[in-house]
ZABA-979365 format. One record per residue (C-alpha): residue number from 1; chain; x, y, z. Coordinates in Angstrom, 1 decimal. Layout:
<rs>
[r NUM; "A"; [X; Y; Z]];
...
</rs>
This chain:
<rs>
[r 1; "A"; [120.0; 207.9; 133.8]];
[r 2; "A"; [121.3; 204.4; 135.8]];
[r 3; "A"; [121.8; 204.7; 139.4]];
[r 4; "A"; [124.7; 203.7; 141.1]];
[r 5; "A"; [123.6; 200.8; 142.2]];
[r 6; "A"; [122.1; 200.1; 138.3]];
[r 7; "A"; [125.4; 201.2; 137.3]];
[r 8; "A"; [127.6; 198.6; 140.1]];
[r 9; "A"; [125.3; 195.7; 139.6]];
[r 10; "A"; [125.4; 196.0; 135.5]];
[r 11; "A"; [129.1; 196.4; 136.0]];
[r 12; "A"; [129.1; 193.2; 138.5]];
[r 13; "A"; [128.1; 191.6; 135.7]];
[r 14; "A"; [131.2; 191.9; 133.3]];
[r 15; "A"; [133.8; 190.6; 136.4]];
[r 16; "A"; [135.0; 187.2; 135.5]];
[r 17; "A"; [137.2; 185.2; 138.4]];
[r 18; "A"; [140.8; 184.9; 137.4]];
[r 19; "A"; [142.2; 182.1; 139.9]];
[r 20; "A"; [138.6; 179.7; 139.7]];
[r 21; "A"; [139.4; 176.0; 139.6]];
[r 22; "A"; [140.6; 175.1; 135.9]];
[r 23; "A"; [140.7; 171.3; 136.0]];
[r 24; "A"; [144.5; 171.0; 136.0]];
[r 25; "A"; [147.0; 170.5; 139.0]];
[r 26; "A"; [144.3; 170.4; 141.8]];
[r 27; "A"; [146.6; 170.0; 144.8]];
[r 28; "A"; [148.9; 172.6; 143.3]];
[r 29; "A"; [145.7; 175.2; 142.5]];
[r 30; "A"; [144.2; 174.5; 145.9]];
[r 31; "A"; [147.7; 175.3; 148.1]];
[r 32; "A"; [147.6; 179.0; 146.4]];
[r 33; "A"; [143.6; 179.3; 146.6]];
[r 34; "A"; [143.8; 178.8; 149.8]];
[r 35; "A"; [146.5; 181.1; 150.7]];
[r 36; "A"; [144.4; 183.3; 148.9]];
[r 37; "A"; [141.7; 183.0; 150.3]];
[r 38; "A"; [142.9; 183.9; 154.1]];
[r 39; "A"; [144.5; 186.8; 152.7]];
[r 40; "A"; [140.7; 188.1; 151.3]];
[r 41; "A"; [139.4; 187.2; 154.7]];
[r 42; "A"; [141.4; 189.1; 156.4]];
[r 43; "A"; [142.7; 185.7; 158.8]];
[r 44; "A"; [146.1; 187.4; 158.7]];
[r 45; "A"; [145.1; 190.3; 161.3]];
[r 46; "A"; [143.5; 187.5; 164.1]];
[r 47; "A"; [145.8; 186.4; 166.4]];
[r 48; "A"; [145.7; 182.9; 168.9]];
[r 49; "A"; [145.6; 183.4; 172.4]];
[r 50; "A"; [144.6; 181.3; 175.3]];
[r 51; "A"; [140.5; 180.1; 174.4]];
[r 52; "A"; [140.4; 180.4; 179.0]];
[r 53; "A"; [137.4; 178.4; 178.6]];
[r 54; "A"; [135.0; 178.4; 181.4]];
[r 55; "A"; [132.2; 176.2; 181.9]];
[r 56; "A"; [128.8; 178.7; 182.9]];
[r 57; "A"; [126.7; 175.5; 183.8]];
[r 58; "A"; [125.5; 172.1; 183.2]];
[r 59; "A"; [122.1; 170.6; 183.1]];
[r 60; "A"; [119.8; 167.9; 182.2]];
[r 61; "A"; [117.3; 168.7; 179.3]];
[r 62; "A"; [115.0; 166.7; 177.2]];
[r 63; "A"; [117.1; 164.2; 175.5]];
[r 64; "A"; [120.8; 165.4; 176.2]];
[r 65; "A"; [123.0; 167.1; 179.1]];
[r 66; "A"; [123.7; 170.8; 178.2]];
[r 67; "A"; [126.5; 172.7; 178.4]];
[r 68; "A"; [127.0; 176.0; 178.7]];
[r 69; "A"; [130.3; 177.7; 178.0]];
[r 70; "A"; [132.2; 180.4; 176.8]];
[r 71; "A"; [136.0; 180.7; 175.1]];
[r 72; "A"; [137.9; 183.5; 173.7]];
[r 73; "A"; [138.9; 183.4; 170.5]];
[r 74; "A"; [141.0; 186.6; 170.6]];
[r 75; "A"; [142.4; 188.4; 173.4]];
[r 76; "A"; [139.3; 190.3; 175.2]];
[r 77; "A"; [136.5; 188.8; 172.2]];
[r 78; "A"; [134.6; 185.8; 174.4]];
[r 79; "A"; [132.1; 183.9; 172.2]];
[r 80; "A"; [129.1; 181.9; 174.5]];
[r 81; "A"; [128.4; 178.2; 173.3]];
[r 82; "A"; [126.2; 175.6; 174.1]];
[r 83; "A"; [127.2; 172.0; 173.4]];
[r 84; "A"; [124.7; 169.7; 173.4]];
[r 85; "A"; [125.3; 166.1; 174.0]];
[r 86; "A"; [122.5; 163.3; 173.2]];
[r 87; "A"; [121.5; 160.8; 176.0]];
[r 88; "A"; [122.3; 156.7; 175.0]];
[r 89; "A"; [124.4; 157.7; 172.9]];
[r 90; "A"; [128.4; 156.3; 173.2]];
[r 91; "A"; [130.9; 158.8; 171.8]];
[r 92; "A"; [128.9; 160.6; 169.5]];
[r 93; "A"; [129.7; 162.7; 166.2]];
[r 94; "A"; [129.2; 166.3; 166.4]];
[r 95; "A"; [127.8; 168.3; 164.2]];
[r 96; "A"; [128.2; 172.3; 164.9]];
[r 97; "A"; [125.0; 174.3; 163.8]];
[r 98; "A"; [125.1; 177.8; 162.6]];
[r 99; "A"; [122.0; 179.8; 162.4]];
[r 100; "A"; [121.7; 182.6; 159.6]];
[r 101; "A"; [121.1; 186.4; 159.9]];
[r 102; "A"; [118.5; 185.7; 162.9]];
[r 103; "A"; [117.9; 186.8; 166.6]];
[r 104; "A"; [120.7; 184.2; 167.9]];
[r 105; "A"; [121.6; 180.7; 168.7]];
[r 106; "A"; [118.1; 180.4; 170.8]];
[r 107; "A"; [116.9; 179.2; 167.4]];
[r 108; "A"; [118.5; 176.8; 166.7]];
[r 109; "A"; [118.1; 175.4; 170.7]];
[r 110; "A"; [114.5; 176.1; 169.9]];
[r 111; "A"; [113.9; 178.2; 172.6]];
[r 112; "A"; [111.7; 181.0; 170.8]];
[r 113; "A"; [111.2; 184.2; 172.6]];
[r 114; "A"; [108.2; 185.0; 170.5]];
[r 115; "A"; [105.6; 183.9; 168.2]];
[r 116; "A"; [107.5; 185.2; 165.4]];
[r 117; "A"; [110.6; 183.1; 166.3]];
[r 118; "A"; [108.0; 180.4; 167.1]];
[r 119; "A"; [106.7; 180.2; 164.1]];
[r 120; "A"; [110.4; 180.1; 161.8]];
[r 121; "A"; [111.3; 177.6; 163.6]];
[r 122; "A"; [108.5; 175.8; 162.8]];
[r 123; "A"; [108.4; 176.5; 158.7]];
[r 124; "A"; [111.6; 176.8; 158.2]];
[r 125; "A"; [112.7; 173.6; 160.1]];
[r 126; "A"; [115.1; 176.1; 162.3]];
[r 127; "A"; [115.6; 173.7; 165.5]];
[r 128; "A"; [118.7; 172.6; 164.0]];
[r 129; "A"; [120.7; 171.8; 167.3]];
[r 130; "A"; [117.7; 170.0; 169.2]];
[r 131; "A"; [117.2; 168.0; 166.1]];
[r 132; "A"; [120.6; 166.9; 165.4]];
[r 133; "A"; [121.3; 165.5; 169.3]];
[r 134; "A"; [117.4; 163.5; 167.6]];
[r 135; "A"; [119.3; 162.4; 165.1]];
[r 136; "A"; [121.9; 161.1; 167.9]];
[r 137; "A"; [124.9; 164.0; 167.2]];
[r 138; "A"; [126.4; 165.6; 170.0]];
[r 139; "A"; [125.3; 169.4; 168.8]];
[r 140; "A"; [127.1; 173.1; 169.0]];
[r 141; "A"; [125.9; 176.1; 169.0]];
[r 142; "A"; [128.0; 178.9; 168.7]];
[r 143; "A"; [126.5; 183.3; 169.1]];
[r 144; "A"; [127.9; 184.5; 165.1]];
[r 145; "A"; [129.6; 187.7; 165.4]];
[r 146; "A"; [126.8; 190.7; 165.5]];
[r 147; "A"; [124.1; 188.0; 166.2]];
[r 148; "A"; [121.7; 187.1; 169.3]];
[r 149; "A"; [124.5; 187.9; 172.4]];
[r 150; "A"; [127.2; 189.3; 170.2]];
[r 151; "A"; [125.1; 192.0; 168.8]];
[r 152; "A"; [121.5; 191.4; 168.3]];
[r 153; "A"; [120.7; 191.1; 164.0]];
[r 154; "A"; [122.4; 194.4; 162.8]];
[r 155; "A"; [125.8; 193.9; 161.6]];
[r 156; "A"; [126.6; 197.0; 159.4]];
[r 157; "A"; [128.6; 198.7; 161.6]];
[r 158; "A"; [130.6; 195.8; 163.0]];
[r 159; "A"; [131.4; 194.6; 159.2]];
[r 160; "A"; [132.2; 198.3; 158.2]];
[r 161; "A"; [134.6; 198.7; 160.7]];
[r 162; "A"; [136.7; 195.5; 160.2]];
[r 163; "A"; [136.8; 196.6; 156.9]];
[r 164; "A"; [139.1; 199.7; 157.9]];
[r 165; "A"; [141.5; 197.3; 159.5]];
[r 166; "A"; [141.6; 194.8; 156.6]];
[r 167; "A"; [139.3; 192.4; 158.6]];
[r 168; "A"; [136.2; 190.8; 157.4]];
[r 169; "A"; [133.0; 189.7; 159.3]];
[r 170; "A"; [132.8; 186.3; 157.3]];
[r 171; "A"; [136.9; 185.7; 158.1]];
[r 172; "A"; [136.0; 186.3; 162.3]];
[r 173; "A"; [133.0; 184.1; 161.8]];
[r 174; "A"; [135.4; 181.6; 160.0]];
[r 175; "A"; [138.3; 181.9; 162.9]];
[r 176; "A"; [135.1; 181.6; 165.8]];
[r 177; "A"; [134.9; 178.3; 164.2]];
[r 178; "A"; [138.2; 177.1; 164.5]];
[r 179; "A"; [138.7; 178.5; 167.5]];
[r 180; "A"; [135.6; 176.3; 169.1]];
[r 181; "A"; [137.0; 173.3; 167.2]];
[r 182; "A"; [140.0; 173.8; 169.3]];
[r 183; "A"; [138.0; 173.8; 172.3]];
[r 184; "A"; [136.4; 170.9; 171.6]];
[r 185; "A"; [139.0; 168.8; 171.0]];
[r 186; "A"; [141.0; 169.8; 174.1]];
[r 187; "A"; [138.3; 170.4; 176.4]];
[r 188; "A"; [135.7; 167.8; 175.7]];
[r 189; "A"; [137.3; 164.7; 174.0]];
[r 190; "A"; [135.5; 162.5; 175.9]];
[r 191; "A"; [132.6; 163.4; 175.9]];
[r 192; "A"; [132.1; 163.3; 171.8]];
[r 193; "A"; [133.8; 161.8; 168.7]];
[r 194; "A"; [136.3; 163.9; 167.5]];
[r 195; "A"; [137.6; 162.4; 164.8]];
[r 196; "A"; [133.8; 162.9; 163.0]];
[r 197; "A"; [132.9; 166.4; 163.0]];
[r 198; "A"; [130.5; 168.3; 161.2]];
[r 199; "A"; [129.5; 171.6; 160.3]];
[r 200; "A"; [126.1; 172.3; 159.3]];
[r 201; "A"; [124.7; 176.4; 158.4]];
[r 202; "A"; [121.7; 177.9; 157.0]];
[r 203; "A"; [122.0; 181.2; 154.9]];
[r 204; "A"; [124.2; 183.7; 157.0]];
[r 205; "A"; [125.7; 180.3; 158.6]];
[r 206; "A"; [125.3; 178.6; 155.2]];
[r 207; "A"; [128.1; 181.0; 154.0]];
[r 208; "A"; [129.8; 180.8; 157.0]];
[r 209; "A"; [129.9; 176.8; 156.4]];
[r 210; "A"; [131.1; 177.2; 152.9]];
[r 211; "A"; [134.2; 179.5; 153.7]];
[r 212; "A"; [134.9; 177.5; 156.8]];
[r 213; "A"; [134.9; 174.0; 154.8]];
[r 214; "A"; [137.1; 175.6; 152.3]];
[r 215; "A"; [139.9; 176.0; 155.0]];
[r 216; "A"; [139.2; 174.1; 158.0]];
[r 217; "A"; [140.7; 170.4; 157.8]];
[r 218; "A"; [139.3; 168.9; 160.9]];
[r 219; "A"; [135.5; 168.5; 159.5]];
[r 220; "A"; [134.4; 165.9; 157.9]];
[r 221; "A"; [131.4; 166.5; 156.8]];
[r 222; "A"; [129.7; 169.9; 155.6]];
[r 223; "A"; [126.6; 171.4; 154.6]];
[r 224; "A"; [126.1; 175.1; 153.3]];
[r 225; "A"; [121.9; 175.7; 153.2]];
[r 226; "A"; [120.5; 178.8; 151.3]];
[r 227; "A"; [123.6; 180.4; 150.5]];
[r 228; "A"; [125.4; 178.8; 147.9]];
[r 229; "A"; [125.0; 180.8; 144.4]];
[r 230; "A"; [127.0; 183.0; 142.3]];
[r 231; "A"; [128.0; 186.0; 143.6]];
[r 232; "A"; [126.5; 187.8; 139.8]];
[r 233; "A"; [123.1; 186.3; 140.5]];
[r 234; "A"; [123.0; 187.0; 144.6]];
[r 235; "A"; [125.0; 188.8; 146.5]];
[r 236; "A"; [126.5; 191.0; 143.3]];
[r 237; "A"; [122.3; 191.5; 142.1]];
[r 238; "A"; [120.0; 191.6; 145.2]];
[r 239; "A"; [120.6; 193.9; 148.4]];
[r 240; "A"; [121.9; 191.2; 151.0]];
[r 241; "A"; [123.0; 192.5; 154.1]];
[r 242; "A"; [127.1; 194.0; 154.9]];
[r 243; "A"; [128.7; 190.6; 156.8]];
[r 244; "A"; [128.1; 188.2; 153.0]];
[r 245; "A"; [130.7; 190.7; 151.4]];
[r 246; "A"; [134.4; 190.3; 151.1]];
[r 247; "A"; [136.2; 193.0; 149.2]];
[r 248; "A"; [137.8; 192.0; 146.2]];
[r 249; "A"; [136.9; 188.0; 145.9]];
[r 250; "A"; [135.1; 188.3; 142.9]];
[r 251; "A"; [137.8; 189.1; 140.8]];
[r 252; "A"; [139.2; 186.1; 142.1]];
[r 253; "A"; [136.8; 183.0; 142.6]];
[r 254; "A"; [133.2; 182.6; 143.2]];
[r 255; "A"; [131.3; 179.9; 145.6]];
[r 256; "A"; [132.1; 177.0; 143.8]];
[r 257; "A"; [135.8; 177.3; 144.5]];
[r 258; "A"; [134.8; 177.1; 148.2]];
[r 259; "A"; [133.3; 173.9; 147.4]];
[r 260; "A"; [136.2; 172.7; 145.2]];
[r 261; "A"; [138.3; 174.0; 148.2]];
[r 262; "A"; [136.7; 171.7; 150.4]];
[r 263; "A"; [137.0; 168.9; 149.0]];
[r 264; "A"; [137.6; 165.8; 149.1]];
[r 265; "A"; [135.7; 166.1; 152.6]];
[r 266; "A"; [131.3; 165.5; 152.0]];
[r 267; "A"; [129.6; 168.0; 151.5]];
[r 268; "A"; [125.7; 169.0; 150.9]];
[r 269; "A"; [125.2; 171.8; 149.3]];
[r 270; "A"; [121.0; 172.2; 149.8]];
[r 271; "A"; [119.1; 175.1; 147.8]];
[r 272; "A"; [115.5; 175.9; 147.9]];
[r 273; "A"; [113.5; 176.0; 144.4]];
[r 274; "A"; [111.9; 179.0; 144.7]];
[r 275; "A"; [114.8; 181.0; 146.8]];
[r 276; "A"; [114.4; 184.6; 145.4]];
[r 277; "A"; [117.7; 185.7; 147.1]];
[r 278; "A"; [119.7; 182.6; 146.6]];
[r 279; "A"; [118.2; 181.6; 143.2]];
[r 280; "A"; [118.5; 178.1; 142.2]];
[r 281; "A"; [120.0; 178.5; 138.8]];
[r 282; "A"; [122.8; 180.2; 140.5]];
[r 283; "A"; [123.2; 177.5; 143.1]];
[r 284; "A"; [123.4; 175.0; 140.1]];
[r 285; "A"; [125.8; 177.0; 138.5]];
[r 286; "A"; [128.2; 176.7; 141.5]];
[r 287; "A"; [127.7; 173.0; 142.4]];
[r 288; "A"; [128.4; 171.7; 139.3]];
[r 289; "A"; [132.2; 174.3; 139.6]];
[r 290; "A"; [132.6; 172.9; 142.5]];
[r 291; "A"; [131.9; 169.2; 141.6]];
[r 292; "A"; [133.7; 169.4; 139.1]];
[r 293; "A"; [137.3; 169.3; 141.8]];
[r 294; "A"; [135.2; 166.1; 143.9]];
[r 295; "A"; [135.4; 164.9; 140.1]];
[r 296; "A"; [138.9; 165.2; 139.3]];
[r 297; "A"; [140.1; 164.3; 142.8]];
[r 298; "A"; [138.1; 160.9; 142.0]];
[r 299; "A"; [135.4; 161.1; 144.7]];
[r 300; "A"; [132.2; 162.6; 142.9]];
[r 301; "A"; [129.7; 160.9; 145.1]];
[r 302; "A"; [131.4; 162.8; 148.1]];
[r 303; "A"; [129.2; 166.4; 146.8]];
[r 304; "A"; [125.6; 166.3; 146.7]];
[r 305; "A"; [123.0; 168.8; 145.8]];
[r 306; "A"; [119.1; 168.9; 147.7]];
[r 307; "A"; [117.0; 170.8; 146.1]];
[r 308; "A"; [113.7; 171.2; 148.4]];
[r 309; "A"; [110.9; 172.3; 147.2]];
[r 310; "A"; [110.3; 176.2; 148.9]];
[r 311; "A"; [111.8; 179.1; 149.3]];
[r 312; "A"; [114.1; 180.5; 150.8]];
[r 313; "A"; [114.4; 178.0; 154.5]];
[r 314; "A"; [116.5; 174.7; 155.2]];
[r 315; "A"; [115.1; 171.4; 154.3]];
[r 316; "A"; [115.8; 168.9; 157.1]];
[r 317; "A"; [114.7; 165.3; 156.5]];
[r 318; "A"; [116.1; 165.0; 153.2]];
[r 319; "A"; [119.4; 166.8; 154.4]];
[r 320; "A"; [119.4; 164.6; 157.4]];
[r 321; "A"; [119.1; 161.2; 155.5]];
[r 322; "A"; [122.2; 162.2; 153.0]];
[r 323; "A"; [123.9; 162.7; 156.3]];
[r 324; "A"; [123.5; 159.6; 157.6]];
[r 325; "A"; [124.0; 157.9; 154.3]];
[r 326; "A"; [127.5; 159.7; 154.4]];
[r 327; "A"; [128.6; 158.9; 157.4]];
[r 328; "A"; [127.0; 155.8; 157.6]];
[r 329; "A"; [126.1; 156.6; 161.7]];
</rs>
C-alpha cells in the first residue's frame, strides 16, 4: 500500500502545464502569463504604501562605504537592507544578492557567526555581496521573508498562513524586491547606476530570482543558482521546504516559462552537476524551454547555462566572468 506522499508524487507525475510557452505569438503569450502569474502569487492582495525609508547608519569597511537601512514594503512590514557601495568606483551597476534558505543576509556580507556559517561561506562561495562590490558592483542585501531578522530559517508557519489569505511566501519575497528597487532608484540614484541593475540568488534566492526576473522590468541582468529544474523532478519529487511552493502553478507552467518570461533581459541560469535536490537533467530540461523564447525573440546568446562541477552550492568565478562578458563592465 502507497503512501500519500508515494501516492501525490506518482500523481505529480501525470500533471502536464496547459499555458507553457508554445513558440507562437510571444508578446501576446507572455502579456497573459504574466497576468497569470501575479494572480498564482498572490501579488493581488499586497498593497503600495509609503517605503519611509530610514537610514540606521553609514560606515567605512574594507573596500566600500556601507549602508544600513530599512523600508517598508507594506503598511507595518519593514524589511532591513544593506547596500554596499565599492570604493574607486564612478557610478557603479548594482547587483542585488539573495541568499537561499540560510541564517540571513550576514552570509552573504560574510560576516559568519560560527564555524558552521564559516565554513559555507567558504565551500559554497556564499560571500556573494562582499564579492560583487570585488568585482566593482555596488551590492544589496536584502533579510527574505522568514530568514535571518525576519524570522530566523523556519518558514512553515509564515508560508501556511499566507496561504489562508491567498498569499504566497515566493509572491512577498517577489514584491520585497520591487519594493527595494523602488528605493533605490528614489533614494540613492546617485550613488549607483540605475539604469544597470542586477539580481543575482542562490537556491531559496535562486527561485526568488527566477519569479522576480519573470515580472520585474527594471533588471537587466539575472541569475537564478541551484533552483532552476522542473517542478516533477524537484520540488514535485524531493521534500523541499513550505516557501518553494505555489498552489496551483503546475497545472499551468513550469520554471522554464519564468525564464521565457524574462526574457529578452540576460540571464544565467547556473546548476551544479551533482545537485541531488535540484538535479541537473531537470535543470536542462527547463533551460532549453526557456531558451527556446530568447530563441524566437531573436536574442539566443542573451540565456546561458553554467554547469559547475559539485553539488548542490553557487559557482562564482565562472558566474562572475559571464557577467562581465554580458554587461561588458
Amino acid at each position: 500500500m502507497k503512501t500519500t506522499y508515494e501516492f501525490v508524487k506518482e500523481k505529480m507525475q501525470t500533471v502536464q502545464p496547459k499555458c507553457s510557452f508554445d513558440g507562437k505569438d510571444y508578446d501576446a503569450w507572455k502579456a497573459g502569463a504574466r497576468k497569470k502569474l501575479r494572480e498564482l502569487l498572490g501579488l493581488d492582495k499586497f498593497e503600495k504604501t509609503d517605503p519611509r525609508t530610514s537610514v540606521e547608519y553609514r560606515r567605512e569597511i574594507e573596500g566600500a562605504e556601507e549602508i544600513r537601512f530599512t523600508f517598508e514594503s507594506e503598511e507595518g512590514y519593514r524589511v532591513p537592507c544593506h547596500l554596499l557601495i565599492p570604493k574607486n568606483v564612478q557610478n557603479p551597476p548594482l547587483i542585488i544578492c539573495l541568499q537561499g534558505h540560510s541564517p540571513g543576509m550576514h552570509i552573504s556580507l560574510n560576516r559568519p557567526k560560527n564555524d558552521n556559517e564559516k565554513n559555507f561561506i567558504r565551500l559554497h562561495d556564499g560571500d556573494y555581496a562582499i564579492r560583487a562590490v570585488k568585482e566593482g558592483f555596488a551590492a544589496l542585501t536584502l533579510e527574505q521573508r522568514n530568514f535571518g531578522e525576519m524570522g530566523g530559517t523556519y518558514c512553515m508557519p509564515s508560508s501556511m498562513t499566507d496561504l489562508l489569505m491567498g498569499r504566497t511566501t515566493i509572491g512577498g519575497r517577489v514584491w520585497d524586491i520591487s519594493r527595494a528597487i523602488d528605493v533605490v532608484t528614489t533614494e540613492f540614484k546617485d550613488l549607483v547606476d540605475v539604469s544597470c541593475i542586477s539580481l543575482f540568488g542562490h537556491s531559496g534566492g535562486g527561485t526568488a530570482s527566477a519569479y522576480t526576473a519573470a515580472l520585474e522590468d527594471r533588471l537587466s541582468l539575472v541569475v537564478s543558482s541551484g533552483a532552476m529544474a522542473s517542478f516533477k523532478d524537484s520540488i514535485g519529487a524531493i521534500e523541499h521546504c513550505p516557501c518553494n511552493y505555489v498552489p496551483g502553478i503546475a497545472n499551468v507552467f513550469d520554471m522554464g516559462d519564468l525564464a521565457a518570461m524574462a526574457c529578452p533581459k540576460y540571464f544565467i541560469q547556473v546548476s551544479g552537476r551533482d545537485d541531488d535536490i535540484f538535479p541537473l537533467f531537470a535543470a536542462e530540461r527547463v533551460f532549453k524551454a526557456g531558451h527556446a523564447a530568447y530563441e524566437v525573440n531573436g536574442v539566443p546568446d542573451k540565456m546561458k547555462l553554467i554547469i559547475g562541477e559539485g553539488e548542490h552550492r553557487f559557482f562564482a568565478d565562472p558566474t562572475w566572468k559571464q557577467i562581465h562578458e554580458f554587461l561588458k563592465r
